[in-house]
C-alpha positions in Angstrom: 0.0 0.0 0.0 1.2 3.5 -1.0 0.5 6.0 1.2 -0.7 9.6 -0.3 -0.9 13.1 1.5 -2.7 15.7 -1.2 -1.3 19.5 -0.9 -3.4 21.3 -3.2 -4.5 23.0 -0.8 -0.8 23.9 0.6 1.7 24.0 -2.5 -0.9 24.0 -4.7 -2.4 27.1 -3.2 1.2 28.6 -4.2 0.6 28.3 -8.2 0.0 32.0 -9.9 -3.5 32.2 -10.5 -4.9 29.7 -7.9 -6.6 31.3 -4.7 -8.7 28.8 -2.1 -12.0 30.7 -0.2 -12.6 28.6 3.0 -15.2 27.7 1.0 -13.1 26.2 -1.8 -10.9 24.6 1.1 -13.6 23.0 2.5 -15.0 21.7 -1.0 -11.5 20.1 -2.1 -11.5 18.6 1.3 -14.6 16.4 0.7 -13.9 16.1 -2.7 -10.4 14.4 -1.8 -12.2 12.4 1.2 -14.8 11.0 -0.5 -12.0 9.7 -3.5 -10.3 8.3 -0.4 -7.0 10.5 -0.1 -6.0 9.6 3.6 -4.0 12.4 4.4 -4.4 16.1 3.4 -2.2 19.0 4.2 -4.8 21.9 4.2 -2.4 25.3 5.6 -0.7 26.5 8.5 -3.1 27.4 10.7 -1.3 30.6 12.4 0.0 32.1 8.9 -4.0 33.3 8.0 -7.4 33.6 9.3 -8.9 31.5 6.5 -6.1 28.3 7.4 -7.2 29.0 11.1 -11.0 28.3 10.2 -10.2 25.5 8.0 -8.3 23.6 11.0 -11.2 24.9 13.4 -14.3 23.7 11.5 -13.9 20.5 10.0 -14.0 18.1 12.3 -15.6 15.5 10.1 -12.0 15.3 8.5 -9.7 15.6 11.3 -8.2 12.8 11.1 -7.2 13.4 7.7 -5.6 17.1 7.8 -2.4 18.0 8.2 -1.4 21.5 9.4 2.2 22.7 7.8 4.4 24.6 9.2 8.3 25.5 10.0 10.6 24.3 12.7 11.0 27.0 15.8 13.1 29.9 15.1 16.6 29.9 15.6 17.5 31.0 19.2 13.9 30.4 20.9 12.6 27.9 22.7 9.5 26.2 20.7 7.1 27.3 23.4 7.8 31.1 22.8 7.8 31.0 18.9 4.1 31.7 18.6 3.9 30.4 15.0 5.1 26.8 15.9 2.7 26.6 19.0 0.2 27.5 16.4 0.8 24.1 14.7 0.6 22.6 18.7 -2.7 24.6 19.3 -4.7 23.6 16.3 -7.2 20.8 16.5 -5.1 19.0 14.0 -3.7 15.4 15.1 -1.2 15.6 12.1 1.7 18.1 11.5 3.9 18.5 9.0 7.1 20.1 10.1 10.1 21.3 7.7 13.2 22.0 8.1 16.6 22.4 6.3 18.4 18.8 4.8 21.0 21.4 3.3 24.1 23.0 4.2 23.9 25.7 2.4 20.4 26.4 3.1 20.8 26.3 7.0 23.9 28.6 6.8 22.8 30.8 4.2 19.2 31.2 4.0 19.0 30.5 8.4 22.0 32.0 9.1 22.1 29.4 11.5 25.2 27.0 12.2 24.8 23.2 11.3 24.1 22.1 15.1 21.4 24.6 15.4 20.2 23.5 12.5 19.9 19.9 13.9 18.7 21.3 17.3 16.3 22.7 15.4 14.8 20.2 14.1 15.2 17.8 17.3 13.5 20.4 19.9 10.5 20.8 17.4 9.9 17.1 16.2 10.3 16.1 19.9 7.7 18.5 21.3 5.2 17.6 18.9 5.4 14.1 19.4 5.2 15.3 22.6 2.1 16.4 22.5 0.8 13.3 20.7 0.7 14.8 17.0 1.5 13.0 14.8 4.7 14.1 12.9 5.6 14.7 9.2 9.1 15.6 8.6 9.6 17.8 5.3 13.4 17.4 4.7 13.5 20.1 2.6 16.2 20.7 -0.5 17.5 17.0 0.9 18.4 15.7 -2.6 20.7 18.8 -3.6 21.5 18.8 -0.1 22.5 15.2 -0.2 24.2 15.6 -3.5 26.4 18.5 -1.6 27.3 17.0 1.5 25.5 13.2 1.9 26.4 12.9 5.3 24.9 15.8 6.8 21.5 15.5 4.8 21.8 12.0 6.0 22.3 13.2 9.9 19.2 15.9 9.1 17.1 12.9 8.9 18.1 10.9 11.5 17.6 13.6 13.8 14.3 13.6 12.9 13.4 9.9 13.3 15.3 9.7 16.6 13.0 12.8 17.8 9.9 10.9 17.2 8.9 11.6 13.4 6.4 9.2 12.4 7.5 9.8 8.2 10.2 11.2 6.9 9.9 12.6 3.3 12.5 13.4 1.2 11.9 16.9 -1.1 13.0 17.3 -4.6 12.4 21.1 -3.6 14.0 22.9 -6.5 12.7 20.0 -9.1 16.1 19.7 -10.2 17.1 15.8 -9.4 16.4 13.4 -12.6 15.2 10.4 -11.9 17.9 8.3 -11.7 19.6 10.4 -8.9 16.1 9.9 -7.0 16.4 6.4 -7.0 19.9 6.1 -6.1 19.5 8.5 -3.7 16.4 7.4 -2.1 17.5 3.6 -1.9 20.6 5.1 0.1 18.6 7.0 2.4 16.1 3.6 3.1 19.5 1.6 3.8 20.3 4.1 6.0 17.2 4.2 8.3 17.1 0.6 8.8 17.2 1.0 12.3 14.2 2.6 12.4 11.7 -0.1 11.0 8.9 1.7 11.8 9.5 5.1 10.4 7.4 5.6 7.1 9.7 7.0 4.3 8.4 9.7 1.9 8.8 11.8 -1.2 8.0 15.6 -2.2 8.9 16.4 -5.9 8.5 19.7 -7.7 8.3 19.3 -11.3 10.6 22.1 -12.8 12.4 19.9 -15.2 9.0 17.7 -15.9 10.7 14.8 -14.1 8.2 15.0 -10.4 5.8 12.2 -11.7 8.7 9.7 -12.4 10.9 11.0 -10.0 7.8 10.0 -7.6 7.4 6.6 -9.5 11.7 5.6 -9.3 11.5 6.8 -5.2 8.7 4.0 -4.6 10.6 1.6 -6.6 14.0 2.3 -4.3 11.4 1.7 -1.3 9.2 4.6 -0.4 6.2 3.9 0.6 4.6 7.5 1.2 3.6 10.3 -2.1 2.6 13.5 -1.6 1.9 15.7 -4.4 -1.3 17.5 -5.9 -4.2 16.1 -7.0 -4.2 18.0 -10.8 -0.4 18.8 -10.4 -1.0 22.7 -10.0 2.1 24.2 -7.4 4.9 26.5 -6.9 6.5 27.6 -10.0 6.1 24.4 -12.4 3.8 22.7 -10.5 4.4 19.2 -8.2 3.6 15.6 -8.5 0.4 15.0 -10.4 -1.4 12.7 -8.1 -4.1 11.9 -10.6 -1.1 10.5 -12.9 0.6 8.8 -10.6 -1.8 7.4 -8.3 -3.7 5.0 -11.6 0.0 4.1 -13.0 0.8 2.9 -9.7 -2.2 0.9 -9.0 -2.8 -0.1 -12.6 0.3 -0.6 -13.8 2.3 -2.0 -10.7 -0.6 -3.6 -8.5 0.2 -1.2 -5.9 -2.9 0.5 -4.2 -2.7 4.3 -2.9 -6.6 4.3 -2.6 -9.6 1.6 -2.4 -9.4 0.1 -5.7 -13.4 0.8 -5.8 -12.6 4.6 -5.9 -10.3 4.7 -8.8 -13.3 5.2 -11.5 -14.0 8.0 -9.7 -10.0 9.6 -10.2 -11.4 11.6 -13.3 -14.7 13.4 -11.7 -12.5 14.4 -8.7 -10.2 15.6 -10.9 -12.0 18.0 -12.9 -14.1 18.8 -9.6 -11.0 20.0 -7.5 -10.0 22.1 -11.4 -12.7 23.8 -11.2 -12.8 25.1 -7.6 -9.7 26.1 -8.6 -10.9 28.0 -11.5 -8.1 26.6 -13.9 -8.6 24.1 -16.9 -7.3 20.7 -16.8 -5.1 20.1 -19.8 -6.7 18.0 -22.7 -3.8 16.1 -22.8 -3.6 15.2 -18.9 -2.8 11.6 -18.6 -5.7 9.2 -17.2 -8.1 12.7 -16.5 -7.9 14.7 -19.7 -10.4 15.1 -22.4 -7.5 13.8 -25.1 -6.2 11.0 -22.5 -7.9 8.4 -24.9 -8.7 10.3 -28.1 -8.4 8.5 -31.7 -8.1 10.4 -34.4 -6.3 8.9 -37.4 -8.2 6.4 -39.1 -6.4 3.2 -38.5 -6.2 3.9 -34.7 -10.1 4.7 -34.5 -10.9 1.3 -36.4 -8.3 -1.1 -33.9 -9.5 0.4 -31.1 -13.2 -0.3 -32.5 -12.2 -4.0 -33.0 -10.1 -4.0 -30.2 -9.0 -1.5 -27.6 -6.3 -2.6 -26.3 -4.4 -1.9 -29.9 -4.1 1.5 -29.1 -5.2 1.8 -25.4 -3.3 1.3 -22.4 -5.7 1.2 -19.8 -9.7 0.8 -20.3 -10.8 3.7 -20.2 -13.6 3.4 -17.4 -11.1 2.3 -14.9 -10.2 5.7 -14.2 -13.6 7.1 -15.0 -13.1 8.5 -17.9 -14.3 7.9 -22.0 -13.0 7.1 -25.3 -13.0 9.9 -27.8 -13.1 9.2 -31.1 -12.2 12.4 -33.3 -13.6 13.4 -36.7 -11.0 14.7 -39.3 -9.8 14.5 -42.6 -8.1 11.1 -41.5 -10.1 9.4 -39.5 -12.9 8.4 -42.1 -16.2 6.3 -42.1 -15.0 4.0 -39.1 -14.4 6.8 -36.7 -18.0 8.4 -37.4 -19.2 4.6 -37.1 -17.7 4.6 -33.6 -19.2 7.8 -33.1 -22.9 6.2 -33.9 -22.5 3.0 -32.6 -21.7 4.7 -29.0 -24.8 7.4 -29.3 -27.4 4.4 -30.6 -26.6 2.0 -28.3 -29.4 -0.1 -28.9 -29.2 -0.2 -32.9 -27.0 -2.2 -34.8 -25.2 0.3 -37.0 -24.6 -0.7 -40.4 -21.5 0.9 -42.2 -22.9 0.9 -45.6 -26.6 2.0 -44.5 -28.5 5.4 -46.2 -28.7 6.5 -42.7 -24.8 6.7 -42.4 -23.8 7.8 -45.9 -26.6 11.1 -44.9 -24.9 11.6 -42.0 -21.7 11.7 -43.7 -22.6 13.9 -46.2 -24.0 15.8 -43.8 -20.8 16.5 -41.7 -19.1 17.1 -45.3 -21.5 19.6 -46.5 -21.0 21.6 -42.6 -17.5 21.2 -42.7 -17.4 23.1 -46.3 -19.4 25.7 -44.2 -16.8 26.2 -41.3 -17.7 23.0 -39.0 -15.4 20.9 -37.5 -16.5 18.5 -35.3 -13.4 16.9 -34.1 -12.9 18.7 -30.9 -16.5 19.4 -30.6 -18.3 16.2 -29.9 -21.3 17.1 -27.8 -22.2 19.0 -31.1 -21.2 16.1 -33.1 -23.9 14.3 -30.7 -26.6 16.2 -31.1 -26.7 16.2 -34.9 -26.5 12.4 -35.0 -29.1 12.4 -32.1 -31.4 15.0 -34.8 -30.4 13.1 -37.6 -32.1 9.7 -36.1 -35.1 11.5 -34.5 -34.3 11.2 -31.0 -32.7 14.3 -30.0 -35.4 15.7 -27.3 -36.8 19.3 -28.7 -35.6 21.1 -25.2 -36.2 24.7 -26.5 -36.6 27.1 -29.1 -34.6 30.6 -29.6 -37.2 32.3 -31.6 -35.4 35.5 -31.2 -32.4 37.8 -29.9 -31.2 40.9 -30.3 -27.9 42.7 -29.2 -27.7 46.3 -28.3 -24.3 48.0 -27.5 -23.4 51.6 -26.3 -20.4 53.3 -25.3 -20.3 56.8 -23.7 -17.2 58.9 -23.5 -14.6 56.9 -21.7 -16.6 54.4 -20.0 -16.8 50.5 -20.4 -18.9 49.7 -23.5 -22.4 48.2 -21.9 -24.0 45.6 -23.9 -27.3 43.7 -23.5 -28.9 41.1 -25.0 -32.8 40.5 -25.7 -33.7 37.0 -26.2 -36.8 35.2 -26.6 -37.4 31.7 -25.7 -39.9 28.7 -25.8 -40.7 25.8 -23.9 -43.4 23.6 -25.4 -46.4 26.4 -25.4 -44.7 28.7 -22.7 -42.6 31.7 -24.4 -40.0 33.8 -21.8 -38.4 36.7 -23.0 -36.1 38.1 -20.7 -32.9 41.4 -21.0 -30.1 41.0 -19.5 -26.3 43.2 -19.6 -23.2 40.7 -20.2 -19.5 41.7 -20.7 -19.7 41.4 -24.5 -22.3 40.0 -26.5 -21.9 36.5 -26.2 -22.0 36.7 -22.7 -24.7 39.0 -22.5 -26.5 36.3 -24.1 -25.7 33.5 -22.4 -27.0 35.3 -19.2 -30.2 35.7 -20.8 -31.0 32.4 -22.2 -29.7 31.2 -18.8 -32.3 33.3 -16.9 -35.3 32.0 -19.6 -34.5 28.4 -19.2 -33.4 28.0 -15.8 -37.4 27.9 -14.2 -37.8 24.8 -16.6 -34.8 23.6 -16.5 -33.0 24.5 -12.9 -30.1 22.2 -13.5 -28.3 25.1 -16.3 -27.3 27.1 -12.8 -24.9 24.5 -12.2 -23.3 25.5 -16.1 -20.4 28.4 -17.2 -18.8 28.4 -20.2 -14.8 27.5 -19.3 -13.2 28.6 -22.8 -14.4 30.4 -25.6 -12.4 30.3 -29.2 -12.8 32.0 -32.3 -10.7 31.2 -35.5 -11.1 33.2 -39.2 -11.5 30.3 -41.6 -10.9 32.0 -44.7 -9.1 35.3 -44.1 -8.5 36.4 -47.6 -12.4 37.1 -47.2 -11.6 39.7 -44.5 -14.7 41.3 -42.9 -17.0 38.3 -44.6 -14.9 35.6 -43.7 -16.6 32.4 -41.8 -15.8 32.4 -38.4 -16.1 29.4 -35.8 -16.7 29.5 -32.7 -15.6 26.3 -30.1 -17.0 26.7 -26.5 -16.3 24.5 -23.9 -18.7 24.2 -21.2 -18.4 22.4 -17.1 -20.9 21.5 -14.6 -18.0 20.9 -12.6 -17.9 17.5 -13.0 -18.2 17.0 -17.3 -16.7 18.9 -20.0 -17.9 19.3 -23.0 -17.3 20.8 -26.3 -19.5 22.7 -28.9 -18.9 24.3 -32.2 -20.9 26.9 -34.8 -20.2 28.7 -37.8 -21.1 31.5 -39.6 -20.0 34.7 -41.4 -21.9 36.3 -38.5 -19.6 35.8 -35.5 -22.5 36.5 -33.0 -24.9 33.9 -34.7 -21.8 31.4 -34.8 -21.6 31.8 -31.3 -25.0 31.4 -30.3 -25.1 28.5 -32.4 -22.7 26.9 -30.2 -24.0 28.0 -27.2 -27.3 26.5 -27.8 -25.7 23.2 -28.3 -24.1 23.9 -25.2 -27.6 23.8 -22.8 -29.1 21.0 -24.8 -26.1 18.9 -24.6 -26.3 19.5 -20.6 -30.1 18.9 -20.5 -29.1 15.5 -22.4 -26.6 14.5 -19.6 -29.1 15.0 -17.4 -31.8 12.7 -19.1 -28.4 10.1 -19.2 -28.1 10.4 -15.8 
């Protein structure tokens, strides 16, 4: 068993652009419980008010927070350094305390001498196994410490294990260590704390020369048994072990469980979950989690994985809760629109050589001439097939919208949007002001639909792209528009087109709802 502490809400809290409410805290912390992540390092409780509140209200979880913090402060006793008692004082019964594995950290950057350094670390392990927390020990900058001076990162650690540390974990701080140092390193490190059997060993890697995931893969093979990373990879600078990699390849790939192997389906939804209260967008290309992570595109790949999926498929799919994408081009051909079908009609036997699929590929033909392209925009791709066959539910009709802009001396241009909407025999027309058009009209067809339909509160647009298809046509060019859409849980894509950028968009973001309202009839 491989032991896993998540710091999103910690390192990752450090990446530019991230920011954690206590609300946001308290979300990631379910969302990581309930996938089964048994420890999670949620702040230092005395840096902030909002770390302080975390530590003080969730009690359900407990047992599975860490507080972080530093060592006591060089010449002062741990009970007068108030920001080390503030890791004794919280309701946490884990700590994670870090101090210096490096020489030239502890004289440089401390100012301290290497005893003091030690001391250091002794007096503030000790007292908080003294006080019956249990004790992380972050050996920070320990492999470029190591690689300076071994025996003195080596000493760094056994000070800590002799003090009481339950784990030690070794930190790739700088990201700098390739993988094969990690594994000599680390299996030097577990030779030398065989005399403390019972002292779990650890790794922290940063990923600044892309190396963190299989420099966290080589330290369990050299004997760590202890990962700690973030669950979508988001940290300091370039980021830390991505647990949602990491975590599957282990347990998939090496029979080595980190979680319940129940959970693991669930790896993808948590992943996009904790991305969105995060407010940043999980690369396409992620392994195991992304939208690409099992995409076929060229037409020999999308017909073997048809036939069989393990010719171009390392994992299935589902086993990490996430789908096979099969992507329209100019390569992929008949097969990959076949696969396309087959998934969508699930209870029709789809002939290749049937009217029905020869229409629908003259269909996407004729659209793509017209400034479609369906291969990163399946949910629209769905939706035709799904209109094509007759069973494409008629949710709603945009009988009208109009867009009204104004801009007055040196203030923001206002613009609103006037739509009108209908649900069987019930019409809505609603106004509403958006920041730009598209937006503008999002917010209104949002606030018409969402007393039939409730669920569309739960919906934002996450990325919105625009490309010129033919710009020797300049003003009268076609544009298309691809919008990707979350409930926080799915992503999906959308596309329109049209010389009329407005209309293209609004094309695509009609597909957008009644691909949701579809989910929700899946569901």
């Amino acid at each position: 068993m491989i032991e896993i502490l998540d710091s999103t809400l910690r390192d990752g809290a450090q990446a530019e652009n991230v920011s954690f409410s206590a609300a946001d805290k308290k979300a990631v912390i379910k969302a990581l419980s309930d996938f089964g992540i048994p420890f999670i390092e949620a702040g230092n409780p005395g840096s902030n008010p909002k770390d302080s509140e975390i530590f003080s209200s969730s009690f359900d979880y407990l047992d599975r927070l860490v507080a972080f913090g530093a060592t006591r402060r060089k010449a002062m006793p741990c009970e007068a350094d108030r920001l080390f008692m503030s890791l004794m004082d919280s309701p946490a019964k884990n700590v994670s305390i870090f101090g210096k594995a490096s020489v030239f950290h502890a004289k440089e950057i401390l100012g301290v001498t290497l005893d003091e350094n030690l001391a250091m670390i002794s007096d503030s392990v000790r007292f908080a196994a003294d006080s019956e927390k249990t004790v992380f020990f972050d050996a920070e900058h320990f492999y470029d410490g190591y690689k300076a001076n071994p025996d003195y990162a080596v000493k760094v650690i056994i000070t800590a294990a002799n003090s009481g540390a339950s784990r030690i974990v070794l930190c790739d701080t700088n990201g700098g260590s390739f993988p094969d140092e990690i594994f000599e390193v680390t299996r030097a490190v577990k030779t030398a704390l065989h005399g403390f059997p019972d002292v779990i060993l650890g790794i922290h890697c940063h990923n600044d020369c892309g190396f963190a995931d299989a420099n966290a893969v080589l330290a369990v093979k050299a004997g760590v048994t202890h990962i700690q990373g973030t669950f979508t990879g988001i940290g300091e600078r370039c980021g830390n072990t991505n647990l949602s990699a990491v975590i599957p390849a282990l347990m998939l790939k090496r029979g080595l469980n980190c979680v319940l192997p129940e959970n693991l389906p669930k790896l993808t939804e948590t992943a996009r979950k904790i991305a969105e209260i995060a407010n940043i967008r999980l690369p396409d290309g992620m392994p195991f989690v992304g939208k690409s992570a099992f995409a076929h595109k060229g037409g020999m790949h999308a017909d073997g994985v048809r036939k069989n999926p393990v010719s171009f498929e390392h994992i299935k799919p589902a086993s990490v809760g996430n789908e096979r994408n099969i992507l329209l081009s100019e390569v992929a051909g008949r097969a990959a629109l076949i696969a396309k079908v087959s998934k969508i009609l699930t209870d029709r036997v789809i002939d290749k050589d049937s009217p029905e699929i020869s229409d629908l590929i003259s269909t996407v033909k004729e659209r793509e001439l017209g400034g479609y392209q369906y291969e990163g925009a399946g949910a629209s791709l769905e939706i035709l097939v799904r209109e094509r066959f007759g069973i494409m539910p008629e949710y709603f009709t945009l009988d009208y919208y109009k867009i009204l802009g104004e801009k007055t001396g040196d203030a923001e241009p206002l613009t609103s949007a006037i739509i009108k909407a209908r649900v069987n025999d019930k019409t809505k027309l609603r106004v509403h002001e958006g920041d730009g058009p598209v937006n503008a009209i999002d917010k209104a067809l949002r606030k018409a639909l969402s007393q039939f339909y409730p669920v569309l509160e739960t919906v934002h647009l996450s990325d919105y792209k625009v490309r010129i298809i033919d710009s020797k046509e300049a003003t009268a060019a076609i544009v298309r528009v691809l919008i990707e859409s979350t409930d926080g849980v799915n992503v999906w894509t959308t596309v329109g087109a049209s010389t009329n950028i407005i209309n293209a968009s609004v094309s695509a973001l009609i597909d957008s709802i009644k691909y949701k309202l579809l989910l929700e009839e899946k569901d």
